[in-house]
N, C-alpha and C positions, 0 to 999 in steps of 0.2 A: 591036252590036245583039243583043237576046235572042231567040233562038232558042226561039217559045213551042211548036214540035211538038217538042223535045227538050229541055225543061227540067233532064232529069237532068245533060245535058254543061253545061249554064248553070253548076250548082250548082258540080258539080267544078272547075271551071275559079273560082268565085268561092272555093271554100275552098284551092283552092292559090294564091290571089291574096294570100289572108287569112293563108295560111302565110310565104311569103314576107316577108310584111313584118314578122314576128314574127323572122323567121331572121336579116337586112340586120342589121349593126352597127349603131351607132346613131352618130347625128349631130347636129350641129347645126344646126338647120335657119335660113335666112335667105328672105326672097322676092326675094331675087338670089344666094347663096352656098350651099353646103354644108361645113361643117368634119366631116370624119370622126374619128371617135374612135379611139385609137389609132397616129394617124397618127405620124408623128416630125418633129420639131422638125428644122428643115433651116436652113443660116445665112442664106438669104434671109430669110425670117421671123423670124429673134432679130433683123435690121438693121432688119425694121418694126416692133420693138415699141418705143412709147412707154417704157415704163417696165418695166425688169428689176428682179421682186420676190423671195427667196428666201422662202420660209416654208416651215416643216418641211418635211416628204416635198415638196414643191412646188418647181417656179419657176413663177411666175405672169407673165406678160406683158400689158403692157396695148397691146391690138394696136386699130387701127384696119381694120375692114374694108370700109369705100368709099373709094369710087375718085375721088368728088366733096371737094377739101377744103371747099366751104362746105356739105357735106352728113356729117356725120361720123357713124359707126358705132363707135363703142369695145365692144372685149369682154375681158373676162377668157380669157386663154390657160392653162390650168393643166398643167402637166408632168411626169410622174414620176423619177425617178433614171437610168431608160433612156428620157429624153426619148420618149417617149412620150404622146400628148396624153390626158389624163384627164376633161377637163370644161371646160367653156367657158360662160360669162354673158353677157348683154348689160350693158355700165357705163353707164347715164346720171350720166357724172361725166366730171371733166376728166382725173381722175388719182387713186390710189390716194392718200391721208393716212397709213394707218397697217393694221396689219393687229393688232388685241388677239385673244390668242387666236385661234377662228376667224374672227371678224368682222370683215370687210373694209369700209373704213369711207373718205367720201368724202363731197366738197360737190356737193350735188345742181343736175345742169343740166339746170331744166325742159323747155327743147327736146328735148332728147334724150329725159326721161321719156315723151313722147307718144309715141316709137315704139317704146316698150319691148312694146308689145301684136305685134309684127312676127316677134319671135320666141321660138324654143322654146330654155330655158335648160336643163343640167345642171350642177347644182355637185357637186362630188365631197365625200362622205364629210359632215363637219359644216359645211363651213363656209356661212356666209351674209353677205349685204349690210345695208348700215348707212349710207343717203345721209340726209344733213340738209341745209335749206337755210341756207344764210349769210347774216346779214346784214351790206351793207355794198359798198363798190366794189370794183372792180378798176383794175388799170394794168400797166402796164410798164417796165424800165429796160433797158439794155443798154451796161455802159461793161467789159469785161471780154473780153481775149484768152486763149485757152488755148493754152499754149506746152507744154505735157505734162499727161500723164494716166498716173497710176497705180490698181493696184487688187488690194487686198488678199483674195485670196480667200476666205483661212480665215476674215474677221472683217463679210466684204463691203463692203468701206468705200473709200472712192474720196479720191485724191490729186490734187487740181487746182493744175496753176503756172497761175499766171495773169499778167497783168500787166494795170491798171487805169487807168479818165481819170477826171479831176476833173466832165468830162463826161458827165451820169446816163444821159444817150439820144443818144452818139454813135453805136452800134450802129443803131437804129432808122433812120438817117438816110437818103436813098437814095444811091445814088452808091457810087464805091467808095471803102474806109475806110480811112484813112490810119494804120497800124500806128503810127508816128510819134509819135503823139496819145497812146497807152499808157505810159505813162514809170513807173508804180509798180510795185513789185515784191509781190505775195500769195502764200499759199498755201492753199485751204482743203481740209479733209476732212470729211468727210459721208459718209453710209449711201450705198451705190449706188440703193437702193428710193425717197432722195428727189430724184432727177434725172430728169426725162425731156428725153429723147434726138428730134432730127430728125436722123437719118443723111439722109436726100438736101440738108436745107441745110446739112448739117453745124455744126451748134448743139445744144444743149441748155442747159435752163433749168431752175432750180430757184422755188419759191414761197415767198413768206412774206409776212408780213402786217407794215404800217408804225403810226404811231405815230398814224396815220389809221382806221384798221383797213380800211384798203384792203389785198386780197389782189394781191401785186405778182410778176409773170411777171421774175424777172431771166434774161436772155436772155442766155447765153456763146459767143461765136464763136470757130472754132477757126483757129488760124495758119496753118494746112496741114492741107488735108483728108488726109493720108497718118498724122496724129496719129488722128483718131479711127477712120479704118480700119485700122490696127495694135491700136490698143483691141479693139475686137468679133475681129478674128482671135485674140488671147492669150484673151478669155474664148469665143469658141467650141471653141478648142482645148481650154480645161480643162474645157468642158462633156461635149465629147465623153470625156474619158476617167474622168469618173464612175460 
C-alpha cells in the first residue's frame, strides 16, 4: 500500500525496485519456468534434449520444457564452449531441419505457434528462425533394432548397427517385441543434428519424406537400454572437456 503522508519513501523504494531489475541477469521467462542465462549445461538436461545440434561457437539443444507430453513446450537451448547457457527461443517446430548459416530453419506446427505469444525469447548474436508450413501427411514406421551406437566427434556423425524386419511397424505394435523378428543386418550413418533422441523410452527417430510426400517418423529401439546410456556418458564426457 502507498503511503500518501510520505510519498518521498514510496518513490525510493519504487526506483530501487526499478534498479533491481535492471541489475537481475536476465532469463528466460515462461508462465510456469525460468531458464537463467548463464546457467551450465548439466547431464540431466543434454539426456532431455530432443535433438543435439552443433553449429559454430554453439551447441544448440532442442529441449522440451513441459511436463505434459500432450502439452509440448519446445525451445532452442544454446550453449557456449564453457557450456554455459547463451540464449534460448521458444521452437513451434517438431525439430530442427537444418541450420544454413545462421538460420535455423524448420516445419512449422501451428499448435504450438499459438503459444508462441507466452514467451520472452533471446537469440544470441545473429541467428534467427525460418518455420514454413508443409504441405502434405505424416506417418510412421518402426522395424529397426539398435544393437550399437557410434559417434564421431570431430566430424559429428553417428554410427548406427542395427538389425531390421521386413515388418514396416513391428515396433509400433504393443505388447513386447520379439528381437527374433529382426533378422537383417544394417548399418547407417548420418549427422548427429538429424536424430532426435527419447532418452526415457530409449528410442530415437530420424525423418524423411516417402514417395507420398508423407513426412515419415522412423522410430529405432534400442536392444539394451545400457547402449544408449553409454552413448550420452562418452558425449558428455567429451563435452565436458571442451
Amino acid at each position: 500500500m502507498i503511503n500518501f503522508k510520505n510519498p518521498y519513501n514510496y518513490i525510493k523504494r519504487l526506483a530501487l525496485y526499478v534498479l533491481l531489475f535492471f541489475l537481475v541477469p536476465g532469463c528466460i521467462s515462461t508462465k510456469k519456468s525460468t531458464l537463467p542465462l548463464g546457467s551450465k549445461l548439466d547431464f540431466k538436461t543434454l539426456t532431455k534434449a530432443e535433438q543435439i545440434y552443433f553449429s559454430g561457437a554453439y551447441l544448440i539443444l532442442l529441449y522440451d520444457m513441459s511436463k505434459n507430453a500432450e502439452y509440448r513446450s519446445t525451445f532452442l537451448l544454446f550453449y557456449d564452449k564453457h557450456l554455459k547457457m547463451k540464449g534460448a527461443a521458444y521452437f513451434s517446430s517438431e525439430g530442427i531441419e537444418s541450420i544454413d548459416g545462421n538460420v535455423i530453419k524448420g516445419y512449422l506446427n501451428k499448435y504450438r505457434k499459438n503459444r508462441i505469444h507466452q514467451y520472452t525469447n533471446i537469440l544470441p548474436e545473429k541467428y534467427s528462425l525460418q518455420l514454413i508450413e508443409r504441405q502434405g501427411g505424416s506417418g510412421r514406421e518402426s522395424n529397426k533394432v539398435i544393437e550399437d551406437i557410434q559417434f564421431d566427434y570431430l566430424n559429428k556423425n553417428v554410427k548406427l548397427c542395427v538389425k531390421t524386419s521386413s515388418d514396416k511397424y513391428i515396433g509400433l505394435r504393443s505388447g513386447e517385441i520379439n528381437f527374433n523378428s529382426f533378422n537383417n543386418t544394417d548399418t547407417l550413418e548420418l549427422p548427429l543434428s538429424k536424430i532426435q533422441f527419447d532418452y526415457n523410452a530409449k528410442t530415437l527417430f530420424i525423418t524423411k519424406i516417402n514417395s507420398n510426400n508423407y513426412l515419415i517418423r522412423d522410430i529405432m529401439i534400442f536392444k539394451n537400454d545400457s547402449i544408449l546410456v553409454k552413448f550420452y556418458e562418452k558425449l558428455w564426457k567429451r563435452l565436458a572437456k571442451s
